[in-house]
C-alpha positions in Angstrom: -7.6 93.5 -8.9 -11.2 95.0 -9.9 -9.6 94.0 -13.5 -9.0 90.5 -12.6 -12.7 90.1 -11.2 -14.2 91.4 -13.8 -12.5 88.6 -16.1 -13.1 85.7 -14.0 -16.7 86.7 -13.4 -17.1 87.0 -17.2 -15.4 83.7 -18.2 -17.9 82.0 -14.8 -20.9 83.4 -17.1 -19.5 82.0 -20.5 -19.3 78.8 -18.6 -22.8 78.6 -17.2 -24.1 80.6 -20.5 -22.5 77.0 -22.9 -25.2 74.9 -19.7 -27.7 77.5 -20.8 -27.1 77.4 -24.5 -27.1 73.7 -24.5 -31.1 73.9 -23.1 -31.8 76.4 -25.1 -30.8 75.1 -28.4 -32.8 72.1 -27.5 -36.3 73.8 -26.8 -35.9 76.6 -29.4 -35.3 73.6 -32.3 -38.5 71.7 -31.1 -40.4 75.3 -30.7 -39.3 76.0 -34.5 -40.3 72.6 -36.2 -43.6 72.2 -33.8 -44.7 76.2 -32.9 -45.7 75.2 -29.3 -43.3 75.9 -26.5 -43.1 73.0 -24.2 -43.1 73.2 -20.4 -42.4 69.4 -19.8 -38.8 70.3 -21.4 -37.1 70.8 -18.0 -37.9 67.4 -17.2 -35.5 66.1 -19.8 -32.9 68.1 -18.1 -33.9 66.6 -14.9 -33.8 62.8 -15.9 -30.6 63.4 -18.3 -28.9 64.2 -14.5 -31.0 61.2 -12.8 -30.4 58.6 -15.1 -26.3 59.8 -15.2 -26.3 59.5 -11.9 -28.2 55.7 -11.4 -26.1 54.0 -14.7 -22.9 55.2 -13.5 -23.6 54.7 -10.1 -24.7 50.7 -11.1 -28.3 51.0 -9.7 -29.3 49.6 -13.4 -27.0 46.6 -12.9 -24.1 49.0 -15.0 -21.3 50.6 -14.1 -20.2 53.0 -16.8 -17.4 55.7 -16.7 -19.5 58.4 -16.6 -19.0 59.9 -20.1 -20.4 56.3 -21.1 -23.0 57.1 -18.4 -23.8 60.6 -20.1 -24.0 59.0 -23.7 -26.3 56.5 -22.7 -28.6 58.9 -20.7 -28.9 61.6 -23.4 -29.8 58.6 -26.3 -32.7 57.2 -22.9 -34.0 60.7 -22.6 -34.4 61.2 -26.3 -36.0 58.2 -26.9 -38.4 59.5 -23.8 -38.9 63.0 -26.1 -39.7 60.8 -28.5 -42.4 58.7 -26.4 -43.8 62.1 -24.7 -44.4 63.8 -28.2 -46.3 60.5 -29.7 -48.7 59.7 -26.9 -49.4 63.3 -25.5 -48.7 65.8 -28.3 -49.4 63.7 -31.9 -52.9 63.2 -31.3 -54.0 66.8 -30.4 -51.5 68.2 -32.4 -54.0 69.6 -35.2 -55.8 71.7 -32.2 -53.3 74.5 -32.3 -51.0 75.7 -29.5 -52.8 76.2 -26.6 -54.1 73.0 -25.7 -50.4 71.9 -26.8 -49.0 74.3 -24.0 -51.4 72.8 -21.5 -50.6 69.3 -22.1 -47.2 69.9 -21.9 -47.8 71.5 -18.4 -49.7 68.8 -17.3 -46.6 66.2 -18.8 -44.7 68.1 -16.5 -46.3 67.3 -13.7 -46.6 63.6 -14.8 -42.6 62.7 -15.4 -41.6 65.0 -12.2 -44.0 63.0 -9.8 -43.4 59.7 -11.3 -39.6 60.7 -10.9 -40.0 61.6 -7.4 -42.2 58.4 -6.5 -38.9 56.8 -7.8 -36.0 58.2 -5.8 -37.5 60.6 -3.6 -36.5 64.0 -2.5 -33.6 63.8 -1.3 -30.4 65.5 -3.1 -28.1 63.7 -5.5 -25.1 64.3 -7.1 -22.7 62.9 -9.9 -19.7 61.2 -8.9 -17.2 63.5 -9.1 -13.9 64.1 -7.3 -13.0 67.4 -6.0 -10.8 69.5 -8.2 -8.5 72.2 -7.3 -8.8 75.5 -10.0 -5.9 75.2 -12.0 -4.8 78.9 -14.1 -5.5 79.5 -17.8 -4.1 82.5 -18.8 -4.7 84.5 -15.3 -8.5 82.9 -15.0 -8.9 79.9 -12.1 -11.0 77.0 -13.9 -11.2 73.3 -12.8 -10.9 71.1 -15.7 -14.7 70.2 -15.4 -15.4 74.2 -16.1 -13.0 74.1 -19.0 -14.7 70.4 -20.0 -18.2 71.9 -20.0 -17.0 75.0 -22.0 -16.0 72.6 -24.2 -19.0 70.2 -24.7 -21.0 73.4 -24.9 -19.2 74.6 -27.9 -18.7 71.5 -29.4 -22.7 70.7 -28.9 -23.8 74.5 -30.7 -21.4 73.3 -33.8 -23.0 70.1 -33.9 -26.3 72.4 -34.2 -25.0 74.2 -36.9 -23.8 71.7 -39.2 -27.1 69.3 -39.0 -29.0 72.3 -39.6 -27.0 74.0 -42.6 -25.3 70.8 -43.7 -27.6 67.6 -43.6 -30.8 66.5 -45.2 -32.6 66.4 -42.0 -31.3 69.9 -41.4 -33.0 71.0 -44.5 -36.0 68.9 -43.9 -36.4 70.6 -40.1 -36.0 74.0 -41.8 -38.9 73.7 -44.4 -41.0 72.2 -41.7 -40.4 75.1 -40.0 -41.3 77.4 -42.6 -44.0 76.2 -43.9 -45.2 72.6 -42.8 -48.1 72.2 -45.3 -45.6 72.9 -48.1 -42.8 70.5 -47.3 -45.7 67.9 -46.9 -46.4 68.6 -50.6 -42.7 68.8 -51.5 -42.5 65.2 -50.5 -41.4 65.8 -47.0 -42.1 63.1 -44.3 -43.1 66.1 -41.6 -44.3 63.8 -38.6 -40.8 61.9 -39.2 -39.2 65.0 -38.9 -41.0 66.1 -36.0 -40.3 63.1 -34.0 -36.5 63.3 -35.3 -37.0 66.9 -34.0 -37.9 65.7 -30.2 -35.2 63.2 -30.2 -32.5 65.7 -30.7 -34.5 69.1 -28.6 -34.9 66.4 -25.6 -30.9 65.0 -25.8 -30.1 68.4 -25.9 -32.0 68.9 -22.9 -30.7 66.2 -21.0 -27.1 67.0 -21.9 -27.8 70.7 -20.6 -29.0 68.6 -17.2 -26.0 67.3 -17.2 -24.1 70.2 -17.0 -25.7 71.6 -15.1 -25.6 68.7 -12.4 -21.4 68.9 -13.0 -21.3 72.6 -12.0 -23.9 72.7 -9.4 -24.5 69.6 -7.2 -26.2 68.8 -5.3 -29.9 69.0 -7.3 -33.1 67.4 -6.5 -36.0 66.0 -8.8 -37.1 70.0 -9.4 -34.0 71.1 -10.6 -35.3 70.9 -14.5 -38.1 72.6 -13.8 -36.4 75.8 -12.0 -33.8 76.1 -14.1 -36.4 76.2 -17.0 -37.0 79.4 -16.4 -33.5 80.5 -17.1 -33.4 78.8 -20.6 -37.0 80.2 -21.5 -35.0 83.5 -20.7 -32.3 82.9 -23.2 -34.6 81.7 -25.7 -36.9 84.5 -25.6 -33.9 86.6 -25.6 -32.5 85.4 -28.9 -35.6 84.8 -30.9 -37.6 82.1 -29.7 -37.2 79.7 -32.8 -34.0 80.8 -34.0 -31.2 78.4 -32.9 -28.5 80.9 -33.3 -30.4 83.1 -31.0 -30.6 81.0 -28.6 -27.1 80.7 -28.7 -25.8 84.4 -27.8 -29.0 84.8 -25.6 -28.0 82.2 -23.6 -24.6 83.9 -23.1 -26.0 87.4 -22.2 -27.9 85.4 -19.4 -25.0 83.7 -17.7 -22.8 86.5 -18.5 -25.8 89.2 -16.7 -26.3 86.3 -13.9 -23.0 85.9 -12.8 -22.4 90.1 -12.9 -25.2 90.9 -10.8 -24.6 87.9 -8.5 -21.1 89.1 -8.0 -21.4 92.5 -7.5 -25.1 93.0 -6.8 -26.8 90.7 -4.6 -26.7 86.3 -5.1 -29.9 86.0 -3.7 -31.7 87.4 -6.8 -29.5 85.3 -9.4 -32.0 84.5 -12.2 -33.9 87.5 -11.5 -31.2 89.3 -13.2 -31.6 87.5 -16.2 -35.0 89.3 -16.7 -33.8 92.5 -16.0 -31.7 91.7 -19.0 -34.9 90.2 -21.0 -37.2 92.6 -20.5 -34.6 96.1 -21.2 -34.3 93.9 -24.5 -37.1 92.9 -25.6 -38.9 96.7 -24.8 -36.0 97.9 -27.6 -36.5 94.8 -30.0 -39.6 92.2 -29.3 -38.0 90.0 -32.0 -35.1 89.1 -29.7 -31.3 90.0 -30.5 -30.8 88.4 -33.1 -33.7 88.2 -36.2 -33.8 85.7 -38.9 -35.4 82.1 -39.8 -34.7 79.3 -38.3 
């Protein structure tokens, strides 16, 4: 029986570690290519769930099925990473970090008010039927557990073959490396920047997505909050590396769903800097070392 818990609290951590990893990919791709860490990326995971919500729900005069909905959404909130990085970050962009991390704090604040001037406060949710667990192999899942599992996995091999396998893999790789040098290679850098924020802030509305599946209801703050959890993850695998991101978003919803079940719920994403800090006291370069 103890057995039996222990597995099914592991596979709930795998499944909110692929929501995690999903965010974390995002921010850690557009950390590596512009060496600032945004603190307006929540947002993106907040408007990924909004706007899901308002097309399938027909409040734009659509109806989609909602994996239309969710295509749609994640495409809107890139194009908004896009229009974020080229009126608030371009044009100071040669002042260094600092006033880059500010700004993004201050974009934050901007898209969350403007979101909640829109709809409010009040909680929302996708619209999703009830489903009973069903049993794979001993663990209870509900096909949406198993579905986000899935889109998780499916999203970090997407990762992995733009960034080993494409052009603008290569091209986001060198800019990461050394930005002044691709430029005199030949490389379109700003292009690949703004590429960059179209795929870190779908990413990020994808992981908002998710996350609205497995935990409804959420409110307007939701993106911001959870933030936290996903600047965990990163941290923990390397901030810039995307494969990094990837196992140190699973040690945090593994470590999260442990202490929750057999510690105390009430200090859930506390745990996951327990977990950060043991880590990063043994290796400050994160788990896993490397380029990007």
């Amino acid at each position: 029986m103890v057995f039996d818990n222990l597995i099914q609290t592991f596979v709930f951590g795998i499944v909110e570690g692929s929501v995690i990893a999903v965010g974390a990919v995002g921010l850690t791709l557009s950390y590596g290519v512009t060496r600032f860490i945004n603190f307006a990326y929540g947002e993106f995971l907040t408007y990924g769930a909004y706007l899901t919500v308002f097309i399938a729900g027909g409040l734009f005069g659509l109806s989609l099925p909602l994996p239309a909905a969710i295509a749609v959404a994640v495409v809107l909130v890139g194009l908004l990473g896009v229009l974020v990085s080229r009126v608030f970050f371009e044009p100071i962009s040669h002042r260094g970090a600092l006033p880059l991390l500010i700004t993004s704090i201050g974009v934050s604040f901007i898209l969350r008010n403007l979101l909640q001037g829109w709809v409010g406060v009040d909680a929302r949710q996708l619209p999703i039927p009830l489903l009973r667990r069903k049993d794979y192999f001993g663990v209870q899942l509900t096909d949406l557990e198993v579905g986000v599992v899935v889109v998780g996995v499916v999203t970090m091999l997407l990762v992995h073959l733009l960034l080993q396998h494409t052009m603008l893999g290569k091209r986001m790789r060198a800019t990461s490396g050394n930005r002044s040098l691709a430029e005199i290679a030949g490389i379109d850098t700003r292009r690949v920047v703004r590429q960059t924020w179209f795929i870190s802030a779908a990413a990020g509305a994808l992981s908002g997505v998710l996350y609205a599946i497995l935990f409804a209801p959420f409110r307007p703050g939701v993106g911001f909050t959870y933030l936290i959890v996903i600047f965990a993850a990163t941290l923990l695998g390397g901030i810039g590396r995307p494969y990094g991101a990837m196992l140190g978003a699973f040690a945090i919803g593994i470590t999260m769903n442990f202490g929750s079940a057999f510690l105390s719920a009430n200090y859930t994403r506390a745990y996951a800097f327990v977990i950060l800090v043991a880590v990063l006291l043994v290796r400050p370069e994160g788990i896993r070392g490397g380029e990007f």
